[in-house]
PyMOL Python script that loads the backbone (N, CA, C, O; Angstrom):
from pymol import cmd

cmd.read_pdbstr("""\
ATOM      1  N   UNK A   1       6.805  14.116   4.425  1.00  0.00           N
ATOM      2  CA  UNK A   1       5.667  13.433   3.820  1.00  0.00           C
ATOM      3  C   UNK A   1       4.707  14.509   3.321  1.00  0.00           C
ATOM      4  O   UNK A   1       4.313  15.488   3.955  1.00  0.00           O
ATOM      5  N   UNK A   2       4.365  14.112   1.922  1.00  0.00           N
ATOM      6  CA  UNK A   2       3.384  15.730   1.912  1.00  0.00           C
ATOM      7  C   UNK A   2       1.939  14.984   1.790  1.00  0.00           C
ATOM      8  O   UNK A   2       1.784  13.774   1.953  1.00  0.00           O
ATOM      9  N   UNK A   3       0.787  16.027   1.437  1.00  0.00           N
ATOM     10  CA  UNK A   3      -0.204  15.612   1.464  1.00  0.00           C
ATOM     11  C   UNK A   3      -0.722  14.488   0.808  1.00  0.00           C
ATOM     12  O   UNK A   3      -1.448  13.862   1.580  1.00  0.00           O
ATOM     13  N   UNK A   4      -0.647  13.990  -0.272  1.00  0.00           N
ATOM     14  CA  UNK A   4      -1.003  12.903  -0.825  1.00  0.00           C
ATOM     15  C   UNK A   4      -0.456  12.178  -0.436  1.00  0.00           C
ATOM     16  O   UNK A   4      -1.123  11.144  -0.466  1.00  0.00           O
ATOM     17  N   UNK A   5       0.831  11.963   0.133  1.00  0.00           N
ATOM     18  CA  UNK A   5       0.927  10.418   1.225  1.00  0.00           C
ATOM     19  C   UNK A   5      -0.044  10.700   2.447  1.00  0.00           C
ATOM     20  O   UNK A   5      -0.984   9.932   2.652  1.00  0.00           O
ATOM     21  N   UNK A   6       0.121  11.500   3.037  1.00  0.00           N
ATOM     22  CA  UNK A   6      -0.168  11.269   4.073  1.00  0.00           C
ATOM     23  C   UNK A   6      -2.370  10.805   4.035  1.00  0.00           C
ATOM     24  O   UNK A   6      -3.220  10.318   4.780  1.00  0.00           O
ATOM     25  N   UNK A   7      -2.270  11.318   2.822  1.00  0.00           N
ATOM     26  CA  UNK A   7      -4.041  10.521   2.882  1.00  0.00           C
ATOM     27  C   UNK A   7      -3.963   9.384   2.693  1.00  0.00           C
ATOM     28  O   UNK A   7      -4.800   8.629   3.189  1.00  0.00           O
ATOM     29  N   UNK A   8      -2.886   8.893   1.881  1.00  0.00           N
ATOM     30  CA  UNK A   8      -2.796   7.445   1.505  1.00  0.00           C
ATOM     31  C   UNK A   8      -2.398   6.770   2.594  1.00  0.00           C
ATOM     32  O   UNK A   8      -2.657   5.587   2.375  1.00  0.00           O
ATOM     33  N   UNK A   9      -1.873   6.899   3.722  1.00  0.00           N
ATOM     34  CA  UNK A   9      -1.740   6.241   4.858  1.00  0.00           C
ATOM     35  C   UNK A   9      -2.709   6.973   5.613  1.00  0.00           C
ATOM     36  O   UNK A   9      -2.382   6.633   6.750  1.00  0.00           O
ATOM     37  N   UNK A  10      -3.730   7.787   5.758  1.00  0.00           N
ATOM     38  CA  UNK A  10      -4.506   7.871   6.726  1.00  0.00           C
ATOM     39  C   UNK A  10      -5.610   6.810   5.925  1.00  0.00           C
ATOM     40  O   UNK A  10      -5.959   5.734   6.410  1.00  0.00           O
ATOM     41  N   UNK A  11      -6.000   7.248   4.833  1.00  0.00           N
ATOM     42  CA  UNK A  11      -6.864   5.923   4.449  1.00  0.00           C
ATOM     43  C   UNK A  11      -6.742   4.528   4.920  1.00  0.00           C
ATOM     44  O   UNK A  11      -7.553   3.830   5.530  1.00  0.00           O
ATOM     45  N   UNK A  12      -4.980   4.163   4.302  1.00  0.00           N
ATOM     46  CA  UNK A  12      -5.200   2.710   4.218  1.00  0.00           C
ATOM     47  C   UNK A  12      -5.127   2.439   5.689  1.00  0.00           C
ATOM     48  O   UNK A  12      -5.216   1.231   5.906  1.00  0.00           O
ATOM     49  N   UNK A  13      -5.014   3.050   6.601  1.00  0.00           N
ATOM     50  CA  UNK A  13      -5.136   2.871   8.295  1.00  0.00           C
ATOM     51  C   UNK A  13      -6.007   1.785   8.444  1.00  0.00           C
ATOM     52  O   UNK A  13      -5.730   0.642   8.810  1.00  0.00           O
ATOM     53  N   UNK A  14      -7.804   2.574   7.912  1.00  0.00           N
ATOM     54  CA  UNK A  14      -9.049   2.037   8.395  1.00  0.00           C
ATOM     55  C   UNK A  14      -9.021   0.414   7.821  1.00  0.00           C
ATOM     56  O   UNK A  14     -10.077  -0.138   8.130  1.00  0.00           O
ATOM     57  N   UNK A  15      -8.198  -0.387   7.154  1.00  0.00           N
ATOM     58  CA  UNK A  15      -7.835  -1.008   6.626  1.00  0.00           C
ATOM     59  C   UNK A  15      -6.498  -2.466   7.532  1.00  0.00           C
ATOM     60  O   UNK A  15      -6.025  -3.541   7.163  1.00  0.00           O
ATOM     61  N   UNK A  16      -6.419  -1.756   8.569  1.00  0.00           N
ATOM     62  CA  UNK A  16      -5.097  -2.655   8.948  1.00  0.00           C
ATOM     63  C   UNK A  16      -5.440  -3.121   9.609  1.00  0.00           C
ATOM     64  O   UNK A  16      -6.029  -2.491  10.487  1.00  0.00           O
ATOM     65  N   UNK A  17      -5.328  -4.762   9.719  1.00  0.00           N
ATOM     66  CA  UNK A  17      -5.767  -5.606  10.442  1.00  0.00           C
ATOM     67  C   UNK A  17      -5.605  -5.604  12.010  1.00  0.00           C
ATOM     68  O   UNK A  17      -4.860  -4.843  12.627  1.00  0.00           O
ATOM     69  N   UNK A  18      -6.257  -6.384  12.452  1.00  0.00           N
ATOM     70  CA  UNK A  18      -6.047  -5.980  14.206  1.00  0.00           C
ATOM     71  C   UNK A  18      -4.976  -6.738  14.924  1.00  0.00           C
ATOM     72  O   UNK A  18      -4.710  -6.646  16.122  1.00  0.00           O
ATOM     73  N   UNK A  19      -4.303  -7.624  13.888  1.00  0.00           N
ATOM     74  CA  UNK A  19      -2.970  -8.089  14.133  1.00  0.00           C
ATOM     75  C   UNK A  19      -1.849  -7.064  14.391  1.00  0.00           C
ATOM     76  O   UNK A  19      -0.909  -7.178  15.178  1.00  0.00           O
ATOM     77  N   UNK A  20      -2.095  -6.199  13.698  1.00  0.00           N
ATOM     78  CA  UNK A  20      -1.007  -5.046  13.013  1.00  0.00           C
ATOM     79  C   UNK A  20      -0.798  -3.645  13.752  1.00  0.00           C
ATOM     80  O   UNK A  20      -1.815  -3.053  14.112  1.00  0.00           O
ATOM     81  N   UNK A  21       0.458  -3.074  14.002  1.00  0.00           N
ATOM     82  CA  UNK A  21      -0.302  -1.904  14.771  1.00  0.00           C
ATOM     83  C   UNK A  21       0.524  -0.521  13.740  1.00  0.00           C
ATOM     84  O   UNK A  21       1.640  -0.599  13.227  1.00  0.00           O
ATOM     85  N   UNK A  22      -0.266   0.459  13.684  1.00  0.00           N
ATOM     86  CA  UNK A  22       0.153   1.652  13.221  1.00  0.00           C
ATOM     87  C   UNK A  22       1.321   2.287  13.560  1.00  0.00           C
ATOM     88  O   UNK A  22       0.999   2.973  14.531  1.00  0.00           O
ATOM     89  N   UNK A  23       2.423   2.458  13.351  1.00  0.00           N
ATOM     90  CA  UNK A  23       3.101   3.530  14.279  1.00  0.00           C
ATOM     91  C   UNK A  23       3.743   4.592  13.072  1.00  0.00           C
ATOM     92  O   UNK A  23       4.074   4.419  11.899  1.00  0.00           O
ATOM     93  N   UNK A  24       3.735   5.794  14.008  1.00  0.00           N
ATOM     94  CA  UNK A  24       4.714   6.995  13.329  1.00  0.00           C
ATOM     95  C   UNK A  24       5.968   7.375  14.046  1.00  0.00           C
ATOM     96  O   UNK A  24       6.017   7.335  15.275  1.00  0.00           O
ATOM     97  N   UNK A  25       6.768   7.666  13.466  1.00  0.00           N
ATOM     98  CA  UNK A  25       8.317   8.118  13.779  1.00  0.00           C
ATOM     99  C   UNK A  25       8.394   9.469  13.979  1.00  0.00           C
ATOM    100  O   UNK A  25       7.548  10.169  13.424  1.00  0.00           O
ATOM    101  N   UNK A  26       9.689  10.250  15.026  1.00  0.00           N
ATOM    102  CA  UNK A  26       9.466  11.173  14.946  1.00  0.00           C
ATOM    103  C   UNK A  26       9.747  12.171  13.897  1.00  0.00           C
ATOM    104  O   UNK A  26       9.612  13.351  14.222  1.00  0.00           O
ATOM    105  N   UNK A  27      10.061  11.937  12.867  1.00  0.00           N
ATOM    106  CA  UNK A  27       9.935  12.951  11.239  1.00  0.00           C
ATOM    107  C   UNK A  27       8.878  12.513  10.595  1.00  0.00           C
ATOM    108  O   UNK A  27       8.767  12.699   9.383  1.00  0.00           O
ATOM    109  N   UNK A  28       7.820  11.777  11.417  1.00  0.00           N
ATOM    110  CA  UNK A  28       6.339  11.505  10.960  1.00  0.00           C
ATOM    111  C   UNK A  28       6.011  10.762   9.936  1.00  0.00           C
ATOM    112  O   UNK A  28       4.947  10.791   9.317  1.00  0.00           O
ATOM    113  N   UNK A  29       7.310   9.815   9.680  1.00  0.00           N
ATOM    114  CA  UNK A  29       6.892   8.567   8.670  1.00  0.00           C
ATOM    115  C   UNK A  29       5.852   7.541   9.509  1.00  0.00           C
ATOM    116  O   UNK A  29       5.643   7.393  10.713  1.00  0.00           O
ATOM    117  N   UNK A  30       5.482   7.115   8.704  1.00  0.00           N
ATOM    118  CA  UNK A  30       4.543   5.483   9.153  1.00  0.00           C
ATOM    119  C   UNK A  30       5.115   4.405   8.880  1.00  0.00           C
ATOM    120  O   UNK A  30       6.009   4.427   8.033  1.00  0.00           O
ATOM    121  N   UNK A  31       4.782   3.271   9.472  1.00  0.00           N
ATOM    122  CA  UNK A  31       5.232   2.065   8.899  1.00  0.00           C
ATOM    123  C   UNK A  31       4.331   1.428  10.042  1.00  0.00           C
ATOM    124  O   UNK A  31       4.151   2.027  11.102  1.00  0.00           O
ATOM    125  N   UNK A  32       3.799   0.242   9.790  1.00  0.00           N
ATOM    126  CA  UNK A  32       3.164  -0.290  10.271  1.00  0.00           C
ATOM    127  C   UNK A  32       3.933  -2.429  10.598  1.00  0.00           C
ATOM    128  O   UNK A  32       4.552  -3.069   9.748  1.00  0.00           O
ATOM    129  N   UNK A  33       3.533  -2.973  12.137  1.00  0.00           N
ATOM    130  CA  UNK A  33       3.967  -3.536  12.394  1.00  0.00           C
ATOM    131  C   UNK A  33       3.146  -4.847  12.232  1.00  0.00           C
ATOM    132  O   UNK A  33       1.942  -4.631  12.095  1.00  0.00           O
ATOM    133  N   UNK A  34       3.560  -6.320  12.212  1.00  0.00           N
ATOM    134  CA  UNK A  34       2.312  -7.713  12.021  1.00  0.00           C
ATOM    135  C   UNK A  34       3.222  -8.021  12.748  1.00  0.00           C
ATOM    136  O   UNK A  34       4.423  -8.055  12.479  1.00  0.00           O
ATOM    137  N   UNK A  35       2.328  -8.433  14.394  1.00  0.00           N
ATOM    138  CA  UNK A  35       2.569  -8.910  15.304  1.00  0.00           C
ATOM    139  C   UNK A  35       3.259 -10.415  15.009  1.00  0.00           C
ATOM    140  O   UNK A  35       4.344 -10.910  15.316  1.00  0.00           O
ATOM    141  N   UNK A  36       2.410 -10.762  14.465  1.00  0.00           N
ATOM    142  CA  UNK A  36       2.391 -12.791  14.263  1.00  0.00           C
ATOM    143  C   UNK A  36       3.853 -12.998  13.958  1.00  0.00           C
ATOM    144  O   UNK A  36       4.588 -13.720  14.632  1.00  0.00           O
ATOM    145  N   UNK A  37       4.372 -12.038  12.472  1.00  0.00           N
ATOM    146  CA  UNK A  37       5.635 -12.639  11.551  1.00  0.00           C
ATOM    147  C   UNK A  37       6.770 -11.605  12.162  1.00  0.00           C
ATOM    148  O   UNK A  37       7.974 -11.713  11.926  1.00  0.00           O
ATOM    149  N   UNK A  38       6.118 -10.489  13.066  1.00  0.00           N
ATOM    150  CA  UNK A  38       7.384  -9.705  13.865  1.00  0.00           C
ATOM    151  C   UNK A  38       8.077  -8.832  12.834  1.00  0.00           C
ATOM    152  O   UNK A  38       9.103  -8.158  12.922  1.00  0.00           O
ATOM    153  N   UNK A  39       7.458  -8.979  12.100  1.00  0.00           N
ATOM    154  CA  UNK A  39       7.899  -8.045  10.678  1.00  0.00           C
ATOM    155  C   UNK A  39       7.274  -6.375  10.759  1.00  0.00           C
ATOM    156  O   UNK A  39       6.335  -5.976  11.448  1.00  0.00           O
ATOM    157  N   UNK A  40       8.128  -5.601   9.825  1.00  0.00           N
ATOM    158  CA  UNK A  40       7.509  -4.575   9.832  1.00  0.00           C
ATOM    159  C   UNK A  40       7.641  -3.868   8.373  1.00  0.00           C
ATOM    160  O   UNK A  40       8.558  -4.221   7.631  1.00  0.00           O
ATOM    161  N   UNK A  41       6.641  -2.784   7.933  1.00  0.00           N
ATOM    162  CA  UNK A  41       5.915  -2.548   6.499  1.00  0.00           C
ATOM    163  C   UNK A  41       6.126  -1.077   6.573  1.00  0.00           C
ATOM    164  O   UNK A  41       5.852  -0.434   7.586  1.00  0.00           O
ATOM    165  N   UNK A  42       6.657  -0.507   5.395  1.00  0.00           N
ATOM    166  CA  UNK A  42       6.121   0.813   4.887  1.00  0.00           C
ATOM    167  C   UNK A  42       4.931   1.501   3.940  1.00  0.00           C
ATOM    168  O   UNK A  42       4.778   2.715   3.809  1.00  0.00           O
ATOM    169  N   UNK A  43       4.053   0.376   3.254  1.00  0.00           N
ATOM    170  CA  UNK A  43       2.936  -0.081   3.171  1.00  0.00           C
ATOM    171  C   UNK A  43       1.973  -0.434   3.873  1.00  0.00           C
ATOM    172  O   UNK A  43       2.093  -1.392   4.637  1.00  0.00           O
ATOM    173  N   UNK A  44       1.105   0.087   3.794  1.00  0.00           N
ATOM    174  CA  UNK A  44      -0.374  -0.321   4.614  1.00  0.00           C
ATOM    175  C   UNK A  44      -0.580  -2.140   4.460  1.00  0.00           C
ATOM    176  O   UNK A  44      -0.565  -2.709   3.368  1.00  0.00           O
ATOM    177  N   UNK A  45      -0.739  -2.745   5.595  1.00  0.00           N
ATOM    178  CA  UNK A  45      -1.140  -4.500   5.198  1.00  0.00           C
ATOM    179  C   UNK A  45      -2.408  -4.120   4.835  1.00  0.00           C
ATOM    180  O   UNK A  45      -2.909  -3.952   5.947  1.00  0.00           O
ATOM    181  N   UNK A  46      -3.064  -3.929   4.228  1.00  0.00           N
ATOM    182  CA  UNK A  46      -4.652  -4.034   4.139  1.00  0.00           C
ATOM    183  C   UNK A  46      -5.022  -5.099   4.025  1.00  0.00           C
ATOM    184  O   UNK A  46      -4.077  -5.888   3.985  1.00  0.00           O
ATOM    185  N   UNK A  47      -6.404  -5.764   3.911  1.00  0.00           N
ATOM    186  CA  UNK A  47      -7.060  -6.675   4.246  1.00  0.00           C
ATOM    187  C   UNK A  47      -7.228  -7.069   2.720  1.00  0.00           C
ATOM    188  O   UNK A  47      -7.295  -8.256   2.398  1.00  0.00           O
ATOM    189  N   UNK A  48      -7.282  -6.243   1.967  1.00  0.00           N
ATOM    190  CA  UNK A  48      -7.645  -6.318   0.821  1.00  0.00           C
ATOM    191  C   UNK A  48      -7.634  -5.271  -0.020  1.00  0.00           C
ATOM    192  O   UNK A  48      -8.478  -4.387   0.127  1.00  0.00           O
ATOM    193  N   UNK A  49      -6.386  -5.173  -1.351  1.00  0.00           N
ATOM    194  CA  UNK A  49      -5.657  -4.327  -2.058  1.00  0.00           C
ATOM    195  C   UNK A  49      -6.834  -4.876  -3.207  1.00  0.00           C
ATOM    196  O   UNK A  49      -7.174  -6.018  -3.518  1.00  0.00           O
ATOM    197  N   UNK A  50      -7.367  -3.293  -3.766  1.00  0.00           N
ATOM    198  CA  UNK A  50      -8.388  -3.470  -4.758  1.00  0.00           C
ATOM    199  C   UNK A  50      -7.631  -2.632  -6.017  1.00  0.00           C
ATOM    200  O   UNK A  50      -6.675  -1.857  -6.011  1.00  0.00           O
ATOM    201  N   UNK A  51      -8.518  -3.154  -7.123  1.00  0.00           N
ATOM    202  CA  UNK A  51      -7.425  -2.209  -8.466  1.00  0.00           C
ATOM    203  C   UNK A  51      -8.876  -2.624  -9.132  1.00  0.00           C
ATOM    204  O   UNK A  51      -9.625  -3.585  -8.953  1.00  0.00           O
ATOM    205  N   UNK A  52      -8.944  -1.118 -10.231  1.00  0.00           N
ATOM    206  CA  UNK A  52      -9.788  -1.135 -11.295  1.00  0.00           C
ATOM    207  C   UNK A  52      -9.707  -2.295 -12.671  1.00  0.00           C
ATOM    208  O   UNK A  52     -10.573  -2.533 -13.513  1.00  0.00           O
ATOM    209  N   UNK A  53      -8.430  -2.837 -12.526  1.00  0.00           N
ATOM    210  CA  UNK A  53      -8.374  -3.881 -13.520  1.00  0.00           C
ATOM    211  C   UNK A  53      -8.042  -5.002 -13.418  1.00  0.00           C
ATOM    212  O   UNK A  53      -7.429  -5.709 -14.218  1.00  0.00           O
ATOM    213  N   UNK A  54      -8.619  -5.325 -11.949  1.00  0.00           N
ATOM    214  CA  UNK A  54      -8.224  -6.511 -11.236  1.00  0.00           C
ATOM    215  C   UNK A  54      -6.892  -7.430 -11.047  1.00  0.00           C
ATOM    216  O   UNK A  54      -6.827  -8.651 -10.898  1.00  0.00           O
ATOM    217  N   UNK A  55      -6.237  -6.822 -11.080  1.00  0.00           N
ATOM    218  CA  UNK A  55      -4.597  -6.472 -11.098  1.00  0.00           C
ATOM    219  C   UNK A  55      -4.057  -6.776  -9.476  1.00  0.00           C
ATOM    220  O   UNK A  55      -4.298  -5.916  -8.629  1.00  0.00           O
ATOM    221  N   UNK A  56      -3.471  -7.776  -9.168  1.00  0.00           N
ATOM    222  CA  UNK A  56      -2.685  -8.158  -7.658  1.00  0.00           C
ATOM    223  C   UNK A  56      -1.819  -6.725  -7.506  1.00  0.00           C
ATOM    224  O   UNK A  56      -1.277  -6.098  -8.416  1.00  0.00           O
ATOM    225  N   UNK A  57      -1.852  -6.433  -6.209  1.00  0.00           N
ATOM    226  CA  UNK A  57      -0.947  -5.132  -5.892  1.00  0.00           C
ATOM    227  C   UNK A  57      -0.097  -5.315  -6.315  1.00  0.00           C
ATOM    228  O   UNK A  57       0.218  -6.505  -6.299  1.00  0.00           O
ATOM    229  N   UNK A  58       1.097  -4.145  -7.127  1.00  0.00           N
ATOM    230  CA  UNK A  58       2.262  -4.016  -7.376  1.00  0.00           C
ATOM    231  C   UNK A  58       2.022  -3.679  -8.802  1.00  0.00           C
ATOM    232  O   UNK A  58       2.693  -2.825  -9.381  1.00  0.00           O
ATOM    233  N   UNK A  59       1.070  -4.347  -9.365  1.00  0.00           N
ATOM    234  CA  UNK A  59       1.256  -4.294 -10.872  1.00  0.00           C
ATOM    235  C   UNK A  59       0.567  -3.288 -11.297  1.00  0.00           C
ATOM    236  O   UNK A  59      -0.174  -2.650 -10.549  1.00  0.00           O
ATOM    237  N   UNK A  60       0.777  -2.940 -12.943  1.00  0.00           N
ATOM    238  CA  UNK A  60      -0.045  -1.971 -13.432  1.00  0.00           C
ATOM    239  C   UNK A  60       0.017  -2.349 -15.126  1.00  0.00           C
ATOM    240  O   UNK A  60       0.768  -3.112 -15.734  1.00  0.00           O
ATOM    241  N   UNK A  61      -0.833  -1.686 -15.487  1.00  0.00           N
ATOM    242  CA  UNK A  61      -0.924  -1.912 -16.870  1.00  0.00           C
ATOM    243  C   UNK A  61      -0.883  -0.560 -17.704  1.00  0.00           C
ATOM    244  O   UNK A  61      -1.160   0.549 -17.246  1.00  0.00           O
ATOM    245  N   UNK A  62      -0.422  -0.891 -19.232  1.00  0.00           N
ATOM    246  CA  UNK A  62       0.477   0.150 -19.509  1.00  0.00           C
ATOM    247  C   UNK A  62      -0.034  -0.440 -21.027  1.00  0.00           C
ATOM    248  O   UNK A  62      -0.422  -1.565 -21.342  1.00  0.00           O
ATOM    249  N   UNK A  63       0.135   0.827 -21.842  1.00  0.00           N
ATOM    250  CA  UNK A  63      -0.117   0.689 -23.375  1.00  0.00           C
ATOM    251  C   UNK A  63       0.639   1.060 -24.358  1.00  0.00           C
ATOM    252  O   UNK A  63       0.443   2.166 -24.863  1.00  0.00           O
ATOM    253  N   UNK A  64       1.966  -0.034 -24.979  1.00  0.00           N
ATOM    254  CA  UNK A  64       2.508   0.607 -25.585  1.00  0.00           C
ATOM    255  C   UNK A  64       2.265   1.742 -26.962  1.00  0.00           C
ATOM    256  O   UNK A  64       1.293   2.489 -26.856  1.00  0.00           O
ATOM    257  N   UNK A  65       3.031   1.849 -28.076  1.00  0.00           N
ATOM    258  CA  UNK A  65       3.117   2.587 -28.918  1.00  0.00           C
ATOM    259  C   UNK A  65       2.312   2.359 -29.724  1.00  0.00           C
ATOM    260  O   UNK A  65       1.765   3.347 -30.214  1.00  0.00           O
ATOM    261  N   UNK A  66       1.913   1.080 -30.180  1.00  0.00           N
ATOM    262  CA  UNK A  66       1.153   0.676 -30.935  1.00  0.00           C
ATOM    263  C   UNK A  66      -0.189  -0.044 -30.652  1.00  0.00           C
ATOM    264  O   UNK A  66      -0.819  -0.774 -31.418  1.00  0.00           O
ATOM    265  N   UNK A  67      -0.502   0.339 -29.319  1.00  0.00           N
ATOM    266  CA  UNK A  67      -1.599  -0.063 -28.716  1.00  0.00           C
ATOM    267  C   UNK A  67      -1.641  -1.329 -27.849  1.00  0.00           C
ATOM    268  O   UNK A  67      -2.766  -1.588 -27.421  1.00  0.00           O
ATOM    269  N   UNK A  68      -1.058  -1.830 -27.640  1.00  0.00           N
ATOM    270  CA  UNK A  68      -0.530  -3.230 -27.155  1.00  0.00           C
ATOM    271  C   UNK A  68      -0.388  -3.263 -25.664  1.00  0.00           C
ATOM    272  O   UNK A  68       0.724  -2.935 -25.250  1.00  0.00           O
ATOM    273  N   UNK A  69      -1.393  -3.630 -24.673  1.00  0.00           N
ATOM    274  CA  UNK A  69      -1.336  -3.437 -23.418  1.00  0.00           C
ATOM    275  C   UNK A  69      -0.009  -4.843 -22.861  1.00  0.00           C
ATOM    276  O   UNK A  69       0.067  -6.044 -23.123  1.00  0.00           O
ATOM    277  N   UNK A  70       0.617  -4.157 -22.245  1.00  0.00           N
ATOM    278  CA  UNK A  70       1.621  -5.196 -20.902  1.00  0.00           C
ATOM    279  C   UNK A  70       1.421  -4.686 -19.804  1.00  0.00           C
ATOM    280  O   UNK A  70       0.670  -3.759 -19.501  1.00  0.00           O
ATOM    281  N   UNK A  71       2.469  -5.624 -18.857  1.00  0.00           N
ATOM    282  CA  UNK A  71       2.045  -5.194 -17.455  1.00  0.00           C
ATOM    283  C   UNK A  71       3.334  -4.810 -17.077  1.00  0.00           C
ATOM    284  O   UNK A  71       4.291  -5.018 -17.823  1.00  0.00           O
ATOM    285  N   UNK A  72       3.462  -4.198 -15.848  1.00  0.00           N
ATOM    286  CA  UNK A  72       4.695  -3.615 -15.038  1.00  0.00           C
ATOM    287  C   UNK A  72       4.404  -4.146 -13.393  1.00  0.00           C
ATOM    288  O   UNK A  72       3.464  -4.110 -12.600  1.00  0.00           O
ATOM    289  N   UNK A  73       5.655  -4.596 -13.415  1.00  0.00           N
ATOM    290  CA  UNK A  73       5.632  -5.353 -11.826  1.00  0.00           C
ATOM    291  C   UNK A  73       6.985  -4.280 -10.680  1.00  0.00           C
ATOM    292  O   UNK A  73       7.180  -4.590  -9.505  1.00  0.00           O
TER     293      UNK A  73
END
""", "prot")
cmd.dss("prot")
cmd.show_as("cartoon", "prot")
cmd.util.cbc("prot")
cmd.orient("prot")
């Protein structure tokens, strides 16, 4: 994991609900656990995934050749 993940999961930490618990592996991946659905995430659950263009997580927006914004899922 190099540095820019690893801020991106120390950030989205302060973020994980109190359902959920943090854990690291021993080659120091993360993945985080939600008690309730017994499921488990390599993504932070955050409480709330924010984007500059008000955009649901996953997506992004993109401008083609001729100026023409779409999205990418």
């Amino acid at each position: 994991m190099d540095d820019e993940d690893d801020d991106y999961h120390r950030e989205g930490a302060a973020d994980v609900p109190s359902n959920c618990d943090l854990c690291v592996l021993s080659d120091q991946r993360i993945f985080y656990i939600h008690h309730p659905t017994k499921r488990s995430y390599w993504e932070p659950p955050r409480v709330s995934w924010g984007c500059p263009f008000g955009l649901p997580y996953g997506w992004e927006q993109a401008i083609d050749s001729i100026g023409t914004p779409y999205f990418i899922k």
